[in-house]
MARNUZA-967258 format. One record per residue (C-alpha): residue in one letter; chain; x, y, z. Coordinates in steps of 0.5 Angstrom, whole numbers, plus 500, padded with zeros to 3 digits. Layout:
% residues N
 aa ch east north  up
  A  A    X     Y   Z
...
% end
This chain:
% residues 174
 aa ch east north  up
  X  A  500   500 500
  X  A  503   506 499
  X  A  500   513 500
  X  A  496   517 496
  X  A  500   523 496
  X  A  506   519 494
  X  A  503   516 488
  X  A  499   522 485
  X  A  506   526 485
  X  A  509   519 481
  X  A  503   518 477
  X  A  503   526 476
  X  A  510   526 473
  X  A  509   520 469
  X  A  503   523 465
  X  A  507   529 464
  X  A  512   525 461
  X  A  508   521 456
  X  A  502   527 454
  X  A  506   529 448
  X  A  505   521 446
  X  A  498   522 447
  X  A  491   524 444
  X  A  490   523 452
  X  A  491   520 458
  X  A  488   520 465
  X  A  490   517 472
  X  A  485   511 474
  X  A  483   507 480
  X  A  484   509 486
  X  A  487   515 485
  X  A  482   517 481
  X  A  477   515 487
  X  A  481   519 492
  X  A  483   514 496
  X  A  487   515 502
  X  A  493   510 500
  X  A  494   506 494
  X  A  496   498 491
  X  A  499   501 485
  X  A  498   507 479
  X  A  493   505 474
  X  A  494   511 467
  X  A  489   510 461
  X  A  492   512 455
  X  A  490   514 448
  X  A  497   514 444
  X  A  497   518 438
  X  A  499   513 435
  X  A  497   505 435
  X  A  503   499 434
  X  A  501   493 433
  X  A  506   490 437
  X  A  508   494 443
  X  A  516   494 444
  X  A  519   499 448
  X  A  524   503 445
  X  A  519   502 438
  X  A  517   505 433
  X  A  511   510 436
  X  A  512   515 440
  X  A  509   512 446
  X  A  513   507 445
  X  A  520   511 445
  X  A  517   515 450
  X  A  517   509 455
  X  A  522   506 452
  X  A  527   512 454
  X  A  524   512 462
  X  A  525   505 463
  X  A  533   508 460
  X  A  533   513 464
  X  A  532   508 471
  X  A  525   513 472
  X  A  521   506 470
  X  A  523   498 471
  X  A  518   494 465
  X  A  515   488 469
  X  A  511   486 463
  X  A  507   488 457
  X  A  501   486 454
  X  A  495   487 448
  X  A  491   492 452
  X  A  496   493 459
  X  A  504   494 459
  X  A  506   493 467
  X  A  513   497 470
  X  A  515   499 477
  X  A  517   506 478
  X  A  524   505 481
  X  A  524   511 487
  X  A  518   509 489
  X  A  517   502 487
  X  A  510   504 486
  X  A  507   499 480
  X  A  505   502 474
  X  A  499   500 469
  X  A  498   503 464
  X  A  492   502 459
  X  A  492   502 452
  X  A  485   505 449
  X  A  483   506 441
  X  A  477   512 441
  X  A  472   508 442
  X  A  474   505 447
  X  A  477   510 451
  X  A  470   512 455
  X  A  468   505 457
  X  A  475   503 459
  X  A  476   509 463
  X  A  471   507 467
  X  A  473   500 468
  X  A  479   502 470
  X  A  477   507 475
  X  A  473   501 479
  X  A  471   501 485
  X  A  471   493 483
  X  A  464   493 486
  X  A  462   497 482
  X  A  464   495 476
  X  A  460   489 478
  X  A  454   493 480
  X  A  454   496 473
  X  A  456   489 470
  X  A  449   486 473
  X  A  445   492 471
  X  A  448   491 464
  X  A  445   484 464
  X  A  439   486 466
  X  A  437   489 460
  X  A  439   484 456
  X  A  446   488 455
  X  A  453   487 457
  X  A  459   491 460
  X  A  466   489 457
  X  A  470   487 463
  X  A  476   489 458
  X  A  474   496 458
  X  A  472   495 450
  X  A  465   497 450
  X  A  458   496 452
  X  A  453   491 447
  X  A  446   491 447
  X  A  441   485 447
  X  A  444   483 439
  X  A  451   484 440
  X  A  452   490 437
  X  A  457   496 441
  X  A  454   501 443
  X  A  457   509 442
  X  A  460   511 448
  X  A  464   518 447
  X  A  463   519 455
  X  A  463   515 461
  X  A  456   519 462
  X  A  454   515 457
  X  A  454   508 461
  X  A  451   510 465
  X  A  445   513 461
  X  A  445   506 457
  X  A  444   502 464
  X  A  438   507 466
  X  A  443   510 472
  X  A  444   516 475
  X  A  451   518 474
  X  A  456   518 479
  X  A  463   521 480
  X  A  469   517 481
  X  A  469   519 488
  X  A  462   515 489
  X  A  464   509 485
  X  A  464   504 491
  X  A  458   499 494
  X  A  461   495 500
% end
């Protein structure tokens, strides 16, 4: 666990840092909740410019970003997936998640990535009750045929679900 002030001024720095690489980029989780102290940093991003491999050092500006933090010692890699690459920051020893998002995921995965997990799984169950479904992954919400729906804002999940919106702060059940 780690405190929140201490995690905010790491996650703060890392934002800097990776904004020129980034349409956008937003601190997540429980940062994004307020909670007092944290597990770990969660960032999502939208990069200007999408890789079908991630590699650091690559050839996308996000990648080379990156890559040149975890050069520097401000980052160590821990692991890179599809939609997920994992680093700790060295100082801190704070992990780092950072989500990768395409424009139309960028709403719904925000949110996921905010929790509370109970939450999520309140909207998860709501969703099935309208015969929809709320991508776990962060990848959308579909109807009742399968098809995604548009989402530009996390406002609007929560208007398809038929809830009141809700701010991350109020993002917890349990």
């Amino acid at each position: 666990m780690f405190p929140a002030e201490v995690a905010r001024a790491v996650a703060r720095k890392i934002v800097e840092e990776l904004r020129p690489a980034c349409d956008r980029i937003e601190i997540a989780g429980s940062l994004r909740r307020g909670n007092p102290v944290v597990h770990d940093i969660d960032l999502v991003l939208l990069p200007k410019t999408l890789s079908e491999e991630f590699s650091l050092g690559g050839s996308t500006p996000l990648e080379a970003l990156l890559g040149h933090l975890v050069e520097r010692g401000s980052l160590a890699s821990v692991r890179g997936r599809d939609k997920v690459k994992c680093f700790v920051a060295t100082k801190t020893g704070i992990p780092i998640d950072l989500y990768v998002a395409r424009q139309e995921t960028w709403a719904t995965l925000l949110l996921i990535r905010t929790g509370s997990k109970e939450h999520n799984i309140r909207l998860a169950q709501r969703a099935k009750e309208l015969g929809m479904k709320l991508r776990a992954s962060g990848d959308g919400i579909e109807d009742g045929h399968g098809n995604v729906l548009k989402v530009d804002a996390e406002e609007d999940v929560f208007r398809i679900l038929g809830l009141p919106y809700l701010v991350p702060e109020d993002r917890t059940w349990g």
